[in-house]
DRENLUMMAR-535565 format. One record per residue (C-alpha): y, x, z. Coordinates in Angstrom, 1 decimal. Last residue first. Layout:
// DRENLUMMAR-535565
+--------+--------+--------+
:     c2 :     c1 :     c3 :
+--------+--------+--------+
:      Y :      X :      Z :
...
+--------+--------+--------+
//
This chain:
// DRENLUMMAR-535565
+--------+--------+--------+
:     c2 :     c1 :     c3 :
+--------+--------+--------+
: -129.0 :  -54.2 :   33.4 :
: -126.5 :  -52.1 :   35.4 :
: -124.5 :  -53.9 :   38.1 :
: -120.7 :  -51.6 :   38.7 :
: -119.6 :  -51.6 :   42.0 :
: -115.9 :  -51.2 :   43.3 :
: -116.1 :  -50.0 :   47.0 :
: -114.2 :  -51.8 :   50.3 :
: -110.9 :  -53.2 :   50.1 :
: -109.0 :  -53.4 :   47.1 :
: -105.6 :  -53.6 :   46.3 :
: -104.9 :  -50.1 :   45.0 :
: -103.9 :  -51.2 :   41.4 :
: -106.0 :  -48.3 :   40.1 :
: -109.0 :  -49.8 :   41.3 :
: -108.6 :  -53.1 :   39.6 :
: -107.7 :  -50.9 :   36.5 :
: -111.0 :  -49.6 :   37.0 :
: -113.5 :  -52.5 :   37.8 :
: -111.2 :  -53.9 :   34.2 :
: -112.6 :  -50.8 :   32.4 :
: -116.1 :  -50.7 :   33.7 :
: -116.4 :  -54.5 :   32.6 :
: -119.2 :  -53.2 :   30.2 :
: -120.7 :  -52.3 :   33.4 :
: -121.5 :  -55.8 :   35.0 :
: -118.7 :  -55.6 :   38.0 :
: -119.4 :  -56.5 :   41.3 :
: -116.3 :  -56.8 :   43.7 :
: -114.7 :  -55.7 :   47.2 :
: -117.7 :  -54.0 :   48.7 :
: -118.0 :  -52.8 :   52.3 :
: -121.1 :  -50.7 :   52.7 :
: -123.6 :  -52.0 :   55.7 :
: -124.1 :  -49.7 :   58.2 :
: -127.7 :  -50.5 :   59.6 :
: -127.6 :  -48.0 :   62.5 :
: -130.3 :  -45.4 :   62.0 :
: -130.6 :  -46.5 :   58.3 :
: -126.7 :  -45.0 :   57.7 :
: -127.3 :  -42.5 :   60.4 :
: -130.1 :  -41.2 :   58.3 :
: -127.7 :  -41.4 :   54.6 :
: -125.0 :  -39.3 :   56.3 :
: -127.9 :  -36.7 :   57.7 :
: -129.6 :  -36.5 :   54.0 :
: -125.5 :  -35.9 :   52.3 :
: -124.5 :  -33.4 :   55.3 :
: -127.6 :  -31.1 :   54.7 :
: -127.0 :  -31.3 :   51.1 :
: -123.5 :  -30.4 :   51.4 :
: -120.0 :  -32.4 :   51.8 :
: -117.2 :  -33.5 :   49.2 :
: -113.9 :  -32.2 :   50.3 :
: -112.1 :  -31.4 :   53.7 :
: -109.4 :  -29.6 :   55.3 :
: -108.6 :  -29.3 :   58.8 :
: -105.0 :  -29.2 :   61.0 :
: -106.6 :  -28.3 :   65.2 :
: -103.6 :  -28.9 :   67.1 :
: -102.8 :  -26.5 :   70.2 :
: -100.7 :  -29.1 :   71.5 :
:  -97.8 :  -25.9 :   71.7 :
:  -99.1 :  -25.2 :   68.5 :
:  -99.0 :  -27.8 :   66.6 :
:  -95.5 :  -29.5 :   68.3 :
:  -93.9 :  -26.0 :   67.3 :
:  -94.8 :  -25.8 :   63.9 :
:  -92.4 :  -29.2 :   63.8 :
:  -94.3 :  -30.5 :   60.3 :
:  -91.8 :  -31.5 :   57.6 :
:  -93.3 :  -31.5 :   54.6 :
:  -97.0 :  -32.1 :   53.3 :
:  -97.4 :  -32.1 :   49.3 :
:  -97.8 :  -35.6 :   47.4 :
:  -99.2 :  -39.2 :   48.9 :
: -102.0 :  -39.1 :   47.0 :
: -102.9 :  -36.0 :   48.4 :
: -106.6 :  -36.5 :   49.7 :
: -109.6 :  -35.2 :   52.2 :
: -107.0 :  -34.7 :   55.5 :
: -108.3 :  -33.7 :   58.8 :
: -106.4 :  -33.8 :   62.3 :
: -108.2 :  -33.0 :   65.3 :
: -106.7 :  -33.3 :   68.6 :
: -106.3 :  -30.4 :   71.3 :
: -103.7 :  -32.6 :   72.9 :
: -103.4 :  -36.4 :   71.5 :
: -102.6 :  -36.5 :   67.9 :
:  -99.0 :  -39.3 :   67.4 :
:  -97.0 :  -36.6 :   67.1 :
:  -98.7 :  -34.6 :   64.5 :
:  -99.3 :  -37.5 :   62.6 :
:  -95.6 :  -37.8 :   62.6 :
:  -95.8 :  -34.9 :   59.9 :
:  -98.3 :  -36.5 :   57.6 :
:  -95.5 :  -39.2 :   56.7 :
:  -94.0 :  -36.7 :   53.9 :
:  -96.8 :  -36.4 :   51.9 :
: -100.8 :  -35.8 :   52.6 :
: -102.5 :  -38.9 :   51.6 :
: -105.8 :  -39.3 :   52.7 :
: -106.0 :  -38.8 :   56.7 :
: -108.6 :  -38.6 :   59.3 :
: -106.9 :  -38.2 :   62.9 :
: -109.5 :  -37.5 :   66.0 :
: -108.4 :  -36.8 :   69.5 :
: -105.6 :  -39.8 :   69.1 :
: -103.1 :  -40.8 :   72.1 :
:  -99.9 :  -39.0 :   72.1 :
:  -97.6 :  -37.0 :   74.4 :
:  -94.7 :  -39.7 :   73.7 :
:  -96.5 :  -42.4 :   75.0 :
: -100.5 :  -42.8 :   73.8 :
: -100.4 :  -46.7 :   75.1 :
: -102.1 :  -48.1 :   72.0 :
:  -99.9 :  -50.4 :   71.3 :
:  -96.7 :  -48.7 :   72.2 :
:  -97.6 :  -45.3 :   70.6 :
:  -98.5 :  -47.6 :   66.9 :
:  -95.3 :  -49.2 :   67.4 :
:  -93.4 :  -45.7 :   67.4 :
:  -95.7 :  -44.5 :   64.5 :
:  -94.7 :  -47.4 :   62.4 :
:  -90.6 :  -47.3 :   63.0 :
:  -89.8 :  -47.8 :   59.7 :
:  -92.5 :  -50.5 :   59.1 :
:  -94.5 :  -49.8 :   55.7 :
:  -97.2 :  -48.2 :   57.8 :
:  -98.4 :  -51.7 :   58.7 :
: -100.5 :  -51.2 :   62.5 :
: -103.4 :  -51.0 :   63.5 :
: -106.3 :  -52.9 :   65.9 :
: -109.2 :  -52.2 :   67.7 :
: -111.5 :  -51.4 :   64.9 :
: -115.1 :  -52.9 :   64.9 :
: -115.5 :  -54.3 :   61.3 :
: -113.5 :  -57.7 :   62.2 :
: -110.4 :  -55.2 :   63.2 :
: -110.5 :  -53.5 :   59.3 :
: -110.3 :  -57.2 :   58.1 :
: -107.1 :  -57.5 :   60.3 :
: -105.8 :  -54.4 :   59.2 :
: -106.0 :  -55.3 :   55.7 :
: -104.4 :  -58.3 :   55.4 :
: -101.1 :  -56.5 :   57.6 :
: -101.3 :  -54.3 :   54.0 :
:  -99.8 :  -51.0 :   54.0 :
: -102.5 :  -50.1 :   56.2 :
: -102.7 :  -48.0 :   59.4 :
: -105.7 :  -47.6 :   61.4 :
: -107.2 :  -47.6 :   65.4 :
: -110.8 :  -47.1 :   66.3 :
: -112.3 :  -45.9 :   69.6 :
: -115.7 :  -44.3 :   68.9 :
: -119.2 :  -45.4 :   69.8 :
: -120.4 :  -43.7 :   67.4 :
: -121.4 :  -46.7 :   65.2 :
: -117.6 :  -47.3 :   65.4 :
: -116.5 :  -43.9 :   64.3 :
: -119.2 :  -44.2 :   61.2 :
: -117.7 :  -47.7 :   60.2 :
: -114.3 :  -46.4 :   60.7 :
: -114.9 :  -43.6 :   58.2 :
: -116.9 :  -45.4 :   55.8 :
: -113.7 :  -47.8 :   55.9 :
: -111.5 :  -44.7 :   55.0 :
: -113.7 :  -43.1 :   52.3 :
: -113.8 :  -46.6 :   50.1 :
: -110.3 :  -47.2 :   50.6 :
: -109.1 :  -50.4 :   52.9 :
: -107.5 :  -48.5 :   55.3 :
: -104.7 :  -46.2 :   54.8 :
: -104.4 :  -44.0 :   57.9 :
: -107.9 :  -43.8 :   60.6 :
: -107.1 :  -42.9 :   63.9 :
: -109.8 :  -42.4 :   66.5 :
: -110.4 :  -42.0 :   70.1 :
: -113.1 :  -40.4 :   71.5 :
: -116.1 :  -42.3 :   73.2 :
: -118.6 :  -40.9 :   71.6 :
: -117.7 :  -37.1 :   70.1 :
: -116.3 :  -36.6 :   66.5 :
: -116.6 :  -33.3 :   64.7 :
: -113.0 :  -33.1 :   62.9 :
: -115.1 :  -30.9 :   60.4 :
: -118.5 :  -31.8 :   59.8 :
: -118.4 :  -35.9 :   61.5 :
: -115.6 :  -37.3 :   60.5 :
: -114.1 :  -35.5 :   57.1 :
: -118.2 :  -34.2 :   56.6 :
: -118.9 :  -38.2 :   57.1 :
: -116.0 :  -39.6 :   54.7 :
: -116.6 :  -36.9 :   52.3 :
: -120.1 :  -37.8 :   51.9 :
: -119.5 :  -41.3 :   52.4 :
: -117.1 :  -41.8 :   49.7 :
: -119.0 :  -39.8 :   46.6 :
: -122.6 :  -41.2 :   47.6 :
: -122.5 :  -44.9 :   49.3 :
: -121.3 :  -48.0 :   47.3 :
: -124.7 :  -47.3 :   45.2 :
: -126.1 :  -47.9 :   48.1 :
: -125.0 :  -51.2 :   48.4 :
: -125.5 :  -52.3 :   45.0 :
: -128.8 :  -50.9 :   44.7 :
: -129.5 :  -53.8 :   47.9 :
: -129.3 :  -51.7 :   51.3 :
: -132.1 :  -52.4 :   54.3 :
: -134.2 :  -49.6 :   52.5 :
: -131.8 :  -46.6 :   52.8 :
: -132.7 :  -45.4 :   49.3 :
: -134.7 :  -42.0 :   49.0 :
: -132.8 :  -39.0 :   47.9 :
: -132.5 :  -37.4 :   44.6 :
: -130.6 :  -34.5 :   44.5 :
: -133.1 :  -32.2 :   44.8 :
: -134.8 :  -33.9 :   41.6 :
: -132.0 :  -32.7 :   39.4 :
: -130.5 :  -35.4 :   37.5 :
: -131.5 :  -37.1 :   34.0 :
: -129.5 :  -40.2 :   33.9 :
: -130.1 :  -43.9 :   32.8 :
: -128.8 :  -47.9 :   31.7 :
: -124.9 :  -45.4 :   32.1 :
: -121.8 :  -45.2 :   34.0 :
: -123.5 :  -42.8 :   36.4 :
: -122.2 :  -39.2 :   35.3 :
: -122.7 :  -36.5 :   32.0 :
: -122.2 :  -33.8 :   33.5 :
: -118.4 :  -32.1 :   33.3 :
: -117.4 :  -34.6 :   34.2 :
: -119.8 :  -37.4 :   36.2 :
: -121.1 :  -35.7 :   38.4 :
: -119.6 :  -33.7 :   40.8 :
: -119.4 :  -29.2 :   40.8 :
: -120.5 :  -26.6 :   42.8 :
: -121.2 :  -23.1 :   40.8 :
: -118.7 :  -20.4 :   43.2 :
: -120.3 :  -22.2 :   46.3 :
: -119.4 :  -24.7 :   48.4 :
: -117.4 :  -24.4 :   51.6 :
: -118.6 :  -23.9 :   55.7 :
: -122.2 :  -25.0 :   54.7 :
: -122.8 :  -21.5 :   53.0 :
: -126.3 :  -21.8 :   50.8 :
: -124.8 :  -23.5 :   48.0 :
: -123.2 :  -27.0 :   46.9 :
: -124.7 :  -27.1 :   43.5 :
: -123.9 :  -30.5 :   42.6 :
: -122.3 :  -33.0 :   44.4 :
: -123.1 :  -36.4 :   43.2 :
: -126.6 :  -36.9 :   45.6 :
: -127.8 :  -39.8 :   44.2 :
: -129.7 :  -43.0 :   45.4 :
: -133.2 :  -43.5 :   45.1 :
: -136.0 :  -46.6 :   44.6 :
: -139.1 :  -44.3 :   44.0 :
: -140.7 :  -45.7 :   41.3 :
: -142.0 :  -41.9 :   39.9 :
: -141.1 :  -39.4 :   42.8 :
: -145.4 :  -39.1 :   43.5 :
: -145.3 :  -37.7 :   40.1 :
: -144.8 :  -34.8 :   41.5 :
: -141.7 :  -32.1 :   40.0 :
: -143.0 :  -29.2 :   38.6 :
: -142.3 :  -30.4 :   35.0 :
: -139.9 :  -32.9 :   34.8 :
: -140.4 :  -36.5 :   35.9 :
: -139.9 :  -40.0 :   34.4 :
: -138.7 :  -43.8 :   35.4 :
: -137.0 :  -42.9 :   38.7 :
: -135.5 :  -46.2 :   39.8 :
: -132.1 :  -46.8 :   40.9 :
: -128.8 :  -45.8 :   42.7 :
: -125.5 :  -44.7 :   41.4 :
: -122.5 :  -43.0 :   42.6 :
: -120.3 :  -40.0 :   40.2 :
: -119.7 :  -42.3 :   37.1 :
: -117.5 :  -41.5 :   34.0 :
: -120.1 :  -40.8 :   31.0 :
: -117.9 :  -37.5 :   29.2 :
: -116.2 :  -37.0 :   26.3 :
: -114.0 :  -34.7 :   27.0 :
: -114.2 :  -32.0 :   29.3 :
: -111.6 :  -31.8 :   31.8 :
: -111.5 :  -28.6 :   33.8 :
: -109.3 :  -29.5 :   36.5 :
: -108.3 :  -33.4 :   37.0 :
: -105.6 :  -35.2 :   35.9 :
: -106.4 :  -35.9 :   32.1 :
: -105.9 :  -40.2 :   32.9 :
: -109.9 :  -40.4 :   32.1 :
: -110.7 :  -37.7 :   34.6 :
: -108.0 :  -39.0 :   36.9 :
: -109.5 :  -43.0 :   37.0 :
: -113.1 :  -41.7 :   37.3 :
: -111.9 :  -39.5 :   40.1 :
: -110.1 :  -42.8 :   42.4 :
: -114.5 :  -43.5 :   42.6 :
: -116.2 :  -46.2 :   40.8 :
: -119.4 :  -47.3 :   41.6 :
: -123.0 :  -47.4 :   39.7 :
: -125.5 :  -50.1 :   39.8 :
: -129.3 :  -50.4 :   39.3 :
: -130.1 :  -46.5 :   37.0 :
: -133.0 :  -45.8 :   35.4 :
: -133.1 :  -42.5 :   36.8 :
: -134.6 :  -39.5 :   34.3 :
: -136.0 :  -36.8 :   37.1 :
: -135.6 :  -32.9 :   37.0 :
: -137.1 :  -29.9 :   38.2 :
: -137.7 :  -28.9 :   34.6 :
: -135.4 :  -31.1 :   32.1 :
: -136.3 :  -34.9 :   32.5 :
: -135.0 :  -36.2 :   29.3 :
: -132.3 :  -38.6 :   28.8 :
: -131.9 :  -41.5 :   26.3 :
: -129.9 :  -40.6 :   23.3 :
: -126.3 :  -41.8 :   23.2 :
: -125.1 :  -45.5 :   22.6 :
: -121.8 :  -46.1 :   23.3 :
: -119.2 :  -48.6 :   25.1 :
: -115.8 :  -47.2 :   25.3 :
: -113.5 :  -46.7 :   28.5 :
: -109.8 :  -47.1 :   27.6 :
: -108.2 :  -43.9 :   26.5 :
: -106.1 :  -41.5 :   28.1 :
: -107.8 :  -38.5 :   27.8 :
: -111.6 :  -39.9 :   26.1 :
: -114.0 :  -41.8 :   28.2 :
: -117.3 :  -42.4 :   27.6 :
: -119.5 :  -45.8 :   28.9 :
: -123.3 :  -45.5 :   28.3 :
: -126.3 :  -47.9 :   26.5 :
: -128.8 :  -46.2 :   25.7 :
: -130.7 :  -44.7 :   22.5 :
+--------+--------+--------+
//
């Protein structure tokens, strides 16, 4: 038996122990280092997201050791430090996932847990300047931070950037990717704390989305004018506000969105799109190509996740709640053992 953490709908994380994994055929039992929380854990457990099937281990990141392998897989994988690979079954068509793609952690069994038995494919090695920690911090965000950036806004040196609601796991992968780049960074926060911690990682400044006039003060610092500034907008929250995002994209721009939080998008001039000839995108999760070519740049250029905390995982429910207050900046990690 192992030590896990379930959740039930709307119930606080319990501690359990459930029978130890087995590597099935192509698979490999992790024992898992550390485990982070994604804004998912907190809608599985809240009954928010499709499919719910409950109980379930929470936990889509985690890094550790593989301690066991499945038939046809070599036992050269056993003590290979790893980190996971949390979307499942992306298929053969890199423009969207097939009809079988799912993440861990519901309706598989996730991360929150001492081990996991995972498909071997999905195992990939761990970028050796990161403590388990740190690349746990990597998987869910990165991914849909680098397919956001890099897959479908596809970023070019020396463009310039804007990157709303700083301080989320996705968002400072994003600026940490556009900086490596060689990228011009700019973000919005509703926290004037936040922009200043986003300037010491490399952006060149922001402004407090809170202020009425927000996307005017943004035009006068940056010097975009009325025709706008940014060739690259990555967004999380949808809603109302999206529509002046329009205004401030440069000509030709790219403008993706990976979230709602913020409720359904209103109010977009269908003139200003098309007459800019605005490029609107969509974006979730990433494929396996995109998961091994986010983890190369992240050894290429020594990026360095941002944590806010460490959490030993029978704390899983106050990392949570943490999370769910939105006042962190950088990943919530969970230490395992």
């Amino acid at each position: 038996m192992i030590v896990a953490l379930q959740t039930e709908t709307n119930q606080p994380i319990s501690i359990s122990q459930i029978p130890k994994p087995v590597a099935a055929a192509g698979q490999v039992v992790v024992g898992l280092k550390a485990a982070a929380l994604n804004h998912r854990d907190v809608f599985v457990q809240e009954g928010k997201y499709p499919g719910i099937n409950l109980p379930v281990v929470l936990g889509s990141d985690g890094a550790g050791v593989v301690v066991a392998v499945g038939e046809g897989v070599s036992d050269a994988l056993l003590g290979r430090e790893v980190v996971i690979n949390p979307a499942l079954n992306w298929g053969v068509n890199p423009a969207f996932y097939g009809k079988d793609f799912k993440i861990l952690g519901m309706p598989d069994n996730g991360t929150f847990a001492e081990f996991i038995a995972i498909d071997a494919k999905n195992c990939y090695a761990k970028p050796s300047h990161l403590s388990f920690e740190a690349a746990a911090a990597l998987p869910l965000a990165a991914l849909t931070g680098w397919r956001a950036l890099m897959g479908r806004a596809g970023l070019k040196a020396g463009e310039r950037v804007l990157v709303t609601g700083i301080g989320g796991g996705v968002a400072l992968f994003v600026l940490q990717f556009a900086v490596a780049t060689g990228a011009e960074v700019w973000v919005t926060s509703g926290s004037d704390d936040k922009i200043e911690r986003a300037v010491a990682l490399g952006a060149k400044g922001g402004v407090n989305y809170r202020q009425a006039d927000w996307l005017k003060k943004l035009m006068e610092v940056t010097g975009g004018g009325r025709a706008g500034y940014f060739d690259v907008i990555i967004d999380s929250a949808g809603g109302p506000s999206f529509a002046k995002l329009t205004d401030a994209a440069a000509l030709g721009a790219r403008i993706c969105f990976f979230g709602g939080t913020n409720g359904n998008i209103t109010d977009i001039v269908p003139s200003k799109v098309f007459f800019k000839q605005l490029n609107i995108l969509g974006s979730t999760m990433g494929s396996d190509a995109e998961f091994a070519d986010m983890l190369t740049f992240v050894e290429k250029y020594q990026i360095q996740p941002v944590i806010d905390s460490i959490f030993p995982l029978e704390q899983a429910q106050t990392a949570l709640a943490r999370m769910n207050e939105g006042l962190q900046f950088g990943k919530i990690v969970l230490k395992i053992g």
